[in-house]
C-alpha positions in Angstrom: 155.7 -108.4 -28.2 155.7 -111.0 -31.2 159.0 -112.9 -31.6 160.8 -114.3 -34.6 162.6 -116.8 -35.7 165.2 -117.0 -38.4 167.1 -120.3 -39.7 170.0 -120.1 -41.8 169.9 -123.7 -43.9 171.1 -123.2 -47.0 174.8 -122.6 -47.9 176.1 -119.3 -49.2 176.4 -119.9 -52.7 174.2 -120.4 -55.3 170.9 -119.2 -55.0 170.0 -115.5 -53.4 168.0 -116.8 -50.6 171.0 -115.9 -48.0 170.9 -112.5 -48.8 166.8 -112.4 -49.0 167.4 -113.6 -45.5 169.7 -111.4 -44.0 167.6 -108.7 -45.5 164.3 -109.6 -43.9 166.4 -110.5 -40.5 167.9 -106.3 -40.1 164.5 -105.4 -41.3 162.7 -107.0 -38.8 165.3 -105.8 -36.1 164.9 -102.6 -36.8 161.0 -103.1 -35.7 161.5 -105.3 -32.5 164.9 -106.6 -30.8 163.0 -109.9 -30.0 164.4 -112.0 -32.8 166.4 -114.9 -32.9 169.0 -116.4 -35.3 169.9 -119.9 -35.8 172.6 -121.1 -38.2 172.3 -125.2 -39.0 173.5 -127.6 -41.1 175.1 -125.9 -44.3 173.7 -122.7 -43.0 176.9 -122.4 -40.8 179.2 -121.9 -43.7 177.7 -118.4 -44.4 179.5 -117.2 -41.4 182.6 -118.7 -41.6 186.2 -116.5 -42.1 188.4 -116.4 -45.0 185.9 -117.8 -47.6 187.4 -117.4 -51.6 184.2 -116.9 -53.6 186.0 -115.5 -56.8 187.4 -118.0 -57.1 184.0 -120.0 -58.2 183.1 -116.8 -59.6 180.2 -116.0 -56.7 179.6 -113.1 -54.8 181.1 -113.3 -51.4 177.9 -112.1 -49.0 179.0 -113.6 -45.7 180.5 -110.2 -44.8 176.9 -108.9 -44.6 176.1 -110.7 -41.4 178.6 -108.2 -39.8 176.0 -106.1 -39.6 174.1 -108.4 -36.8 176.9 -106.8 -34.5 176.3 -103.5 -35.8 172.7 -103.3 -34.8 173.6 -105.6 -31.5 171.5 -108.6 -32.3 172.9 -110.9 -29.4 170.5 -113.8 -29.6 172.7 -115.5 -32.8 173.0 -119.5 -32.2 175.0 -122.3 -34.0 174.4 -125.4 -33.8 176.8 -127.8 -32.5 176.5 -130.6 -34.3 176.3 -128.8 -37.3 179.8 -127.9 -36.3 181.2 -131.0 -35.8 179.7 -132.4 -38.7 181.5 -130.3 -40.7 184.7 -130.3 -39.5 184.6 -127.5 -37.0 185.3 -127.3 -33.6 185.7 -123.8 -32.0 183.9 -120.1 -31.9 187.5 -118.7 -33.9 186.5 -119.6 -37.3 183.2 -117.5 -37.1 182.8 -113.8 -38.6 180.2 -112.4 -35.9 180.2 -113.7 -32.3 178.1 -116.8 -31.8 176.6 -118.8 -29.4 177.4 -123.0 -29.5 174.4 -124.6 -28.8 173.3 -127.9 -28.7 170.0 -129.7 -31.1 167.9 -129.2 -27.9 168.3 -126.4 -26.5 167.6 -125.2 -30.2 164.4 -126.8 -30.6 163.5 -125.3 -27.6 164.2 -121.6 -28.0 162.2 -122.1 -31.6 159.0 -123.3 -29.5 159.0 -120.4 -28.1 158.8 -118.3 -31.0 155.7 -116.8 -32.5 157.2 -116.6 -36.2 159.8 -119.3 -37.7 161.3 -118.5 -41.3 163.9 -120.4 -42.9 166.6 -119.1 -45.1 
């Protein structure tokens, strides 16, 4: 069976390419449960709690990614130096359960994957 990738890179707000993303991502899950989800660099913020958005007058989407738990996608990664580059420091401040991985052990897991898309 073919397996996929999807990278989270952009931040939430300010283009549509998040939800295009998220979209493709339960699509795809609903054909095959071998997919994988990476959030990195600014990408991380789109699962972050307590985010505002009306107050820059922008749809708040992030609550959409609930729906990873819904259809038990378990293979969902952050990046820790993302993290810490950022000012984050824990698994508490996410909206769906993650897994804190390192650069490597990222690069790895995409290697393996048949098809890579970036979000």
């Amino acid at each position: 069976m073919k397996s996929f990738c999807v990278l989270f890179v952009h931040p939430p707000y300010g283009s549509n390419i998040v939800r295009e993303g998220l979209n493709f991502s339960l699509n795809i899950f609903s054909y095959t449960s071998n997919i994988n989800i990476f959030f990195l660099g600014d990408g991380i913020f789109q699962i972050i709690k307590n985010q505002y958005s009306e107050k820059i007058y922008c749809n708040n989407n992030s609550f959409n990614f609930s729906f990873f738990e819904k259809y038990h996608v378990k293979n969902i990664y952050v990046c820790s130096r993302s993290l810490h580059e950022r000012g984050f420091f824990n698994k508490d401040c996410f909206l769906i359960k993650v897994k804190i991985i390192d650069i490597n052990r990222i690069r790895k897991k995409i290697k393996k994957c048949n098809f890579i898309l970036r979000f």
